[in-house]
DSSP file (Angstrom, degrees, kcal/mol; ACC not computed):
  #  RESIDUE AA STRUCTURE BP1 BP2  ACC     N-H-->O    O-->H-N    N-H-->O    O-->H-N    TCO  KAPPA ALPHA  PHI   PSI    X-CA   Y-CA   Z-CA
    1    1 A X              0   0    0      0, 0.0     2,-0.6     0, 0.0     0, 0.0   0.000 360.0 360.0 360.0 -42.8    0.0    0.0    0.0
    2    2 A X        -     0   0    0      2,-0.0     2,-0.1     0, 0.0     0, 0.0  -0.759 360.0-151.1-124.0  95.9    2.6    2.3    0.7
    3    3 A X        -     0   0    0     -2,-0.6     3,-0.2     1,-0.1     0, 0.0  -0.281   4.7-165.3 -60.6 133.0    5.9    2.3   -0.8
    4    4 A X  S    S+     0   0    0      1,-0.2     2,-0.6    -2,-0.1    -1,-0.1   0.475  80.8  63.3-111.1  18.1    9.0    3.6    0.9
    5    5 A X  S    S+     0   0    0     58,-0.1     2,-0.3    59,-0.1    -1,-0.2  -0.590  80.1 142.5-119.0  87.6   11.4    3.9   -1.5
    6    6 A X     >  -     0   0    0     -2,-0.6     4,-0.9    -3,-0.2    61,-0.2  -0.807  50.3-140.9-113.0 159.1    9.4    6.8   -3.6
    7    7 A X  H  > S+     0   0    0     -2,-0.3     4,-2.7     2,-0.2     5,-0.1   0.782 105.2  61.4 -67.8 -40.9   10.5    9.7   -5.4
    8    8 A X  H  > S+     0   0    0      2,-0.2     4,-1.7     1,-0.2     3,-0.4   0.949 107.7  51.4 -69.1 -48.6    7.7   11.9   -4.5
    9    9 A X  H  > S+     0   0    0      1,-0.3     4,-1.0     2,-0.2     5,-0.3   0.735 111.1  51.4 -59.2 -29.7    9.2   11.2   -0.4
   10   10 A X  H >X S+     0   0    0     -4,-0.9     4,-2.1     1,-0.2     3,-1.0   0.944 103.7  51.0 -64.5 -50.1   12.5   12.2   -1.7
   11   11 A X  H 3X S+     0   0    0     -4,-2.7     4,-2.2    -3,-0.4    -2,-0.2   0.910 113.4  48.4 -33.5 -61.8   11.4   15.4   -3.3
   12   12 A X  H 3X S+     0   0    0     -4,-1.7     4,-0.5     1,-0.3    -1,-0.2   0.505 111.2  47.4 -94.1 -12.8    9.7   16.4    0.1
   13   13 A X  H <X S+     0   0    0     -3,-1.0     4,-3.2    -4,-1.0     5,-0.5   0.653 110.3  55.5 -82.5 -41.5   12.9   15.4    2.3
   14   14 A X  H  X S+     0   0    0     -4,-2.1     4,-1.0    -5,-0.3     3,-0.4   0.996 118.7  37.8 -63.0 -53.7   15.4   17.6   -0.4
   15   15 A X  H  X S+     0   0    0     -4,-2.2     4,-0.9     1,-0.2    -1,-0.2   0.949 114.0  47.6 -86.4 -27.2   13.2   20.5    0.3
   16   16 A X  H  X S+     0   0    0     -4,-0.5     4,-1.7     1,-0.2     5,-0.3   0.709 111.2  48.6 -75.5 -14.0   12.2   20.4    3.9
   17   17 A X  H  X S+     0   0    0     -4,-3.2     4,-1.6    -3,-0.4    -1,-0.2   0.893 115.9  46.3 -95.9  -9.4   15.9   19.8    5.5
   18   18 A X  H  X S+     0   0    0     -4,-1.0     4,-0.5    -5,-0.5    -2,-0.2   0.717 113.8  44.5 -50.6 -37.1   17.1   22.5    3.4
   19   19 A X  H  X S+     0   0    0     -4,-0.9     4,-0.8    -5,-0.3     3,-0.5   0.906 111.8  56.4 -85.6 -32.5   14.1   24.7    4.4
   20   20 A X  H >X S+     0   0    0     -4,-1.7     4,-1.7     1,-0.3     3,-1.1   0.945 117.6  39.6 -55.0 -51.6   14.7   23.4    8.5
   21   21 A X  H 3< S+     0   0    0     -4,-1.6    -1,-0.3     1,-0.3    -2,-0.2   0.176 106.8  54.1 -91.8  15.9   18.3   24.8    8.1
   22   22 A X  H 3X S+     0   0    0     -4,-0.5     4,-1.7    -3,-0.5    -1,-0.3   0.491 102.3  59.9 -71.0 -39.6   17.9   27.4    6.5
   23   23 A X  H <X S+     0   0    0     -3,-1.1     4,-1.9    -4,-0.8    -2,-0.2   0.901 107.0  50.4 -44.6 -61.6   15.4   28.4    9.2
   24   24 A X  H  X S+     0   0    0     -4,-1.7     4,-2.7     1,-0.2     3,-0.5   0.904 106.7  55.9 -54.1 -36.8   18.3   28.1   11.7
   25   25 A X  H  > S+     0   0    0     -4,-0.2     4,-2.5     1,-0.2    -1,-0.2   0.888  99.4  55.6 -43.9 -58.3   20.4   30.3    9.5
   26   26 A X  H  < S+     0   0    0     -4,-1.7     4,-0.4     2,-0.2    -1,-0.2   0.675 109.2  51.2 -49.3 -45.9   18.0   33.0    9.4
   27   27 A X  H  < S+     0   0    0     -4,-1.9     3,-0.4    -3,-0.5     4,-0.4   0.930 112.1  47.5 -52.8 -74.1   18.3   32.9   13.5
   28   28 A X  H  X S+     0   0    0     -4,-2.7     4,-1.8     1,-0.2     3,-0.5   0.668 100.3  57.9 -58.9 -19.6   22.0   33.1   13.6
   29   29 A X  T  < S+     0   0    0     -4,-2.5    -1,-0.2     2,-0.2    -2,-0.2   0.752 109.6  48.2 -46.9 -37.0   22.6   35.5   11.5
   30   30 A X  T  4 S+     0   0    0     -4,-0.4    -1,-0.2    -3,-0.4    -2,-0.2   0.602 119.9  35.9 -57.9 -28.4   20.5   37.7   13.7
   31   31 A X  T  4 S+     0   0    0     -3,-0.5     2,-0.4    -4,-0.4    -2,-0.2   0.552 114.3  52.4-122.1 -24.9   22.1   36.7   16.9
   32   32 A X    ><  -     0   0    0     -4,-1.8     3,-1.7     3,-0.2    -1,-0.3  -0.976  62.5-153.3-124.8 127.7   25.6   36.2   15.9
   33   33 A X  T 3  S+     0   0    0     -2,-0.4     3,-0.4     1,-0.3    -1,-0.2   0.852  89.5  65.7 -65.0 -52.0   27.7   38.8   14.1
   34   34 A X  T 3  S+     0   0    0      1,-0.3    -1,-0.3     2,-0.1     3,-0.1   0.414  92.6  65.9 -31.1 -18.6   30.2   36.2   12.4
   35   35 A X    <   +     0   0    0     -3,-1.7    -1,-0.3    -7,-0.3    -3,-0.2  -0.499  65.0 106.3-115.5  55.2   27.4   34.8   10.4
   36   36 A X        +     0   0    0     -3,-0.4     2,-3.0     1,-0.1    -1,-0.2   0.770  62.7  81.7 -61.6 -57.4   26.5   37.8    8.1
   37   37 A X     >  +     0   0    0      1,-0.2     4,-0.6    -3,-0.1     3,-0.3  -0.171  63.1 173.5 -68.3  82.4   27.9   36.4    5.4
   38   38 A X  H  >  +     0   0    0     -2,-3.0     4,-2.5     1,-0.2     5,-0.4   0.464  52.7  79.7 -27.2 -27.7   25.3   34.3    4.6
   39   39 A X  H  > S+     0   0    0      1,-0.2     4,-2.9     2,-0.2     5,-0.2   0.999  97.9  47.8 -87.5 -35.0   26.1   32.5    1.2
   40   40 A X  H  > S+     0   0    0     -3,-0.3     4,-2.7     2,-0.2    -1,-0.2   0.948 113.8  56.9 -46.3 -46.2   28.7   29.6    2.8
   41   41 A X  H >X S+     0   0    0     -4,-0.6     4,-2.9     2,-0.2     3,-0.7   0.997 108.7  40.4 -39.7 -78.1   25.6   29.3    5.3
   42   42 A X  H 3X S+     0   0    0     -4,-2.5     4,-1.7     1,-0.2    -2,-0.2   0.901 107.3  59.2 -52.8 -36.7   23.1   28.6    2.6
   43   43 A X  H >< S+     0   0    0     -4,-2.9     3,-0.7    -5,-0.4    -1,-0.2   0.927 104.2  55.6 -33.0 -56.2   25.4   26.4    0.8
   44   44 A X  H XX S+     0   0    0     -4,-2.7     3,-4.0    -3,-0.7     4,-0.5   0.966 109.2  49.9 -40.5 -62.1   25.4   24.2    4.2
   45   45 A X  H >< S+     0   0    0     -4,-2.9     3,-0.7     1,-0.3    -1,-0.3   0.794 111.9  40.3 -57.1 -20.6   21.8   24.1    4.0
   46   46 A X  T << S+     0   0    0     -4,-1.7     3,-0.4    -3,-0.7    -1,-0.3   0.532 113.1  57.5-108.5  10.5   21.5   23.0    0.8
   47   47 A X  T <4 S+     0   0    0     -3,-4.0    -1,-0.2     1,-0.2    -2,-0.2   0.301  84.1  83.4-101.3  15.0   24.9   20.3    1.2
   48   48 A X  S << S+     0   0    0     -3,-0.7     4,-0.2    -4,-0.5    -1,-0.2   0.332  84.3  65.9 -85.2  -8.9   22.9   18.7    4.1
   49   49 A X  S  > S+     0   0    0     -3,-0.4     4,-4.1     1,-0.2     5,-0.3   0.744  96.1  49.9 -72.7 -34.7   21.2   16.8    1.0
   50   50 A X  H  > S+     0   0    0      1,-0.2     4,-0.9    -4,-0.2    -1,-0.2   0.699 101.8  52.6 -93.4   8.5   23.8   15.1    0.0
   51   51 A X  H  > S+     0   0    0      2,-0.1     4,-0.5    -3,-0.1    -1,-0.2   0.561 117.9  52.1 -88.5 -15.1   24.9   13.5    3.5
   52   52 A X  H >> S+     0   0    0     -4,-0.2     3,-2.6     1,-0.2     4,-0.8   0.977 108.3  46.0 -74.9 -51.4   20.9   12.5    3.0
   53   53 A X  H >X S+     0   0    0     -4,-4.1     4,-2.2     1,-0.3     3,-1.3   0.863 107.7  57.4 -43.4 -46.6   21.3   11.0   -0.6
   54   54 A X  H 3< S+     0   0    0     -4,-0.9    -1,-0.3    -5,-0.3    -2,-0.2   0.604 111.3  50.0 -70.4  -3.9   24.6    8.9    0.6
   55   55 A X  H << S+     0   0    0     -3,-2.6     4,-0.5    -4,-0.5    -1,-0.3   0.527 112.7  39.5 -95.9  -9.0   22.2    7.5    3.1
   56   56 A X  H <<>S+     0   0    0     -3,-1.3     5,-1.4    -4,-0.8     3,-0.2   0.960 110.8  54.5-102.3 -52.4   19.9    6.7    1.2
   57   57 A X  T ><5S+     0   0    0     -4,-2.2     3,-0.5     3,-0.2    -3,-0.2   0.477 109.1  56.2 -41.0 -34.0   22.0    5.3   -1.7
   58   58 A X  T 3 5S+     0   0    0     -5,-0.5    -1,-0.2     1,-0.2    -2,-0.1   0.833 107.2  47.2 -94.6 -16.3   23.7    3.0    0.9
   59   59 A X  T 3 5S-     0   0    0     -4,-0.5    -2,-0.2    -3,-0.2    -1,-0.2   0.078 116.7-112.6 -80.7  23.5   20.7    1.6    1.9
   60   60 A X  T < 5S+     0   0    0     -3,-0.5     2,-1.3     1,-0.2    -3,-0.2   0.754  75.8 131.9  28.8  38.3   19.2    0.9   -1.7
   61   61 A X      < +     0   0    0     -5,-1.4    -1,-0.2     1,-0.2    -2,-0.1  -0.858  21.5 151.9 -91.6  83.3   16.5    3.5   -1.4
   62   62 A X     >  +     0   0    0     -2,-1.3     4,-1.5    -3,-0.1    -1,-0.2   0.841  66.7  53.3 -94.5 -27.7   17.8    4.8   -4.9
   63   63 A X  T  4 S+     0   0    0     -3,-0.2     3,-0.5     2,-0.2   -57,-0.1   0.938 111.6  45.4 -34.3 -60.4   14.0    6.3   -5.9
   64   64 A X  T >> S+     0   0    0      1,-0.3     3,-2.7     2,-0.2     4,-1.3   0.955 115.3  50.5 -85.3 -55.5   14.0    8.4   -2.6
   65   65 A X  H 3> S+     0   0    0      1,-0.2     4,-2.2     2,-0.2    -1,-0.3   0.903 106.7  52.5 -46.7 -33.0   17.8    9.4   -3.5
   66   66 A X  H 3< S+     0   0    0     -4,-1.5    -1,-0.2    -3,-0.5    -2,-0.2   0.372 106.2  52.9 -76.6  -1.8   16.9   10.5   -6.9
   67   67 A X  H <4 S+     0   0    0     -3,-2.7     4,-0.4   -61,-0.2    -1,-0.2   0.448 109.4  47.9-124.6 -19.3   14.2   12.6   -5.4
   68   68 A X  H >X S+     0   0    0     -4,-1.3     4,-2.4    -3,-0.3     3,-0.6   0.902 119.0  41.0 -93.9 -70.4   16.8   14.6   -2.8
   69   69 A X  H 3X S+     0   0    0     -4,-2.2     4,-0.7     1,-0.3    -2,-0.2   0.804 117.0  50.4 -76.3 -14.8   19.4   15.2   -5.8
   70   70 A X  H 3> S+     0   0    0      2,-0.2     4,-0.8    -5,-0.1    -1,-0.3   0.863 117.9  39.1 -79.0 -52.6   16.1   16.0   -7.9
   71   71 A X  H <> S+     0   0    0     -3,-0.6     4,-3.7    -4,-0.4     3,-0.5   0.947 113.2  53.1 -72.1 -39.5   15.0   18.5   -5.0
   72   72 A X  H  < S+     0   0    0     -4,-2.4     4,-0.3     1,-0.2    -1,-0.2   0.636  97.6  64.4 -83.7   6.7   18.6   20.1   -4.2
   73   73 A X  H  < S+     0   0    0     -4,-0.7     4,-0.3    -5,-0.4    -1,-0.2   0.612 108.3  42.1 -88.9  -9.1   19.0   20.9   -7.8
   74   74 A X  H >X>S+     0   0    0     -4,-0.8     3,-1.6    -3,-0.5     4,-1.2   0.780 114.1  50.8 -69.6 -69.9   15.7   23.5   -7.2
   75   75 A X  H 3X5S+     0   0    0     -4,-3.7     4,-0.6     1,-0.3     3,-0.3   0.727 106.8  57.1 -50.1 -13.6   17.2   24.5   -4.0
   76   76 A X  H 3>5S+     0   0    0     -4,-0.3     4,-2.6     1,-0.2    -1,-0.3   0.791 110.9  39.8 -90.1 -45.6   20.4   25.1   -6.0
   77   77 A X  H <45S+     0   0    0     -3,-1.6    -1,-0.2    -4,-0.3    -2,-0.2   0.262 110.4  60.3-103.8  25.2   18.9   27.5   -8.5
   78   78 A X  H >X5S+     0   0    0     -4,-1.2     4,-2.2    -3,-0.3     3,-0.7   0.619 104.7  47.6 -84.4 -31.1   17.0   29.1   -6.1
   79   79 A X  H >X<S+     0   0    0     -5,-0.8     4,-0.8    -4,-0.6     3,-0.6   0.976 113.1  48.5 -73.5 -41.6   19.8   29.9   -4.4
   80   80 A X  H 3< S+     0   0    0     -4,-2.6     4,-0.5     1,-0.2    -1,-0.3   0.603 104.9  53.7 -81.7  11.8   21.5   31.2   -7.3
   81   81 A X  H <> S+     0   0    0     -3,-0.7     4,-0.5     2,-0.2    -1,-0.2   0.369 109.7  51.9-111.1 -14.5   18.9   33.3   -8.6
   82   82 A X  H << S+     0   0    0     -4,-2.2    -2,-0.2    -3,-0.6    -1,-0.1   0.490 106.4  54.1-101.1  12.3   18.8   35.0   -5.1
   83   83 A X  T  < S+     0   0    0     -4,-0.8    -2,-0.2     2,-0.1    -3,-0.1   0.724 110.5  47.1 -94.5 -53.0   22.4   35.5   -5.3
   84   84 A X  T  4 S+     0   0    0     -4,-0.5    -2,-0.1    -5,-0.2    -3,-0.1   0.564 103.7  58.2 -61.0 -31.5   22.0   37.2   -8.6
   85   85 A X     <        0   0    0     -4,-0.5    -1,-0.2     1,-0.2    -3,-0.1   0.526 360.0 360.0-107.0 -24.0   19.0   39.5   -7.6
   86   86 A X              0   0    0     -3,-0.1    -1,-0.2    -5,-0.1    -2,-0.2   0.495 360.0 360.0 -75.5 360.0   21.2   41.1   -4.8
């Protein structure tokens, strides 16, 4: 009934731990002066996919992996299109 190695669950993990940490970012920057420079920050968030994919990929979950590298390649040009617009 319910499959767990899907795409669609991959998709929805690539954007939400990106979006979690990103959250945190948003906090520290606010609270600690060393973290203005934001763009290494956002990077983090969006290389926290790929410690997910190499879990996933060692566990044959390759659907749900394909769906992370599928999701941080959005998060990727999001990020560079808000890099661009500053």
């Amino acid at each position: 009934m319910f499959k767990k190695d899907n795409v669609f669950i991959g998709v929805a993990l690539g954007l939400v731990l990106p979006g979690i940490a990103w959250f945190f970012v948003e906090i520290l920057k606010k609270n600690v002066r060393f973290f203005e420079k934001d763009d290494l920050l956002y990077i983090g968030c969006i290389a926290l996919n790929l410690i997910a994919v190499r879990y996933f990929f060692k566990y044959d979950k390759e659907n749900t992996a394909r769906g992370i590298v599928a999701s941080t390649f959005v998060c990727a040009f999001i990020f560079f299109f808000y890099k661009v617009r500053q």
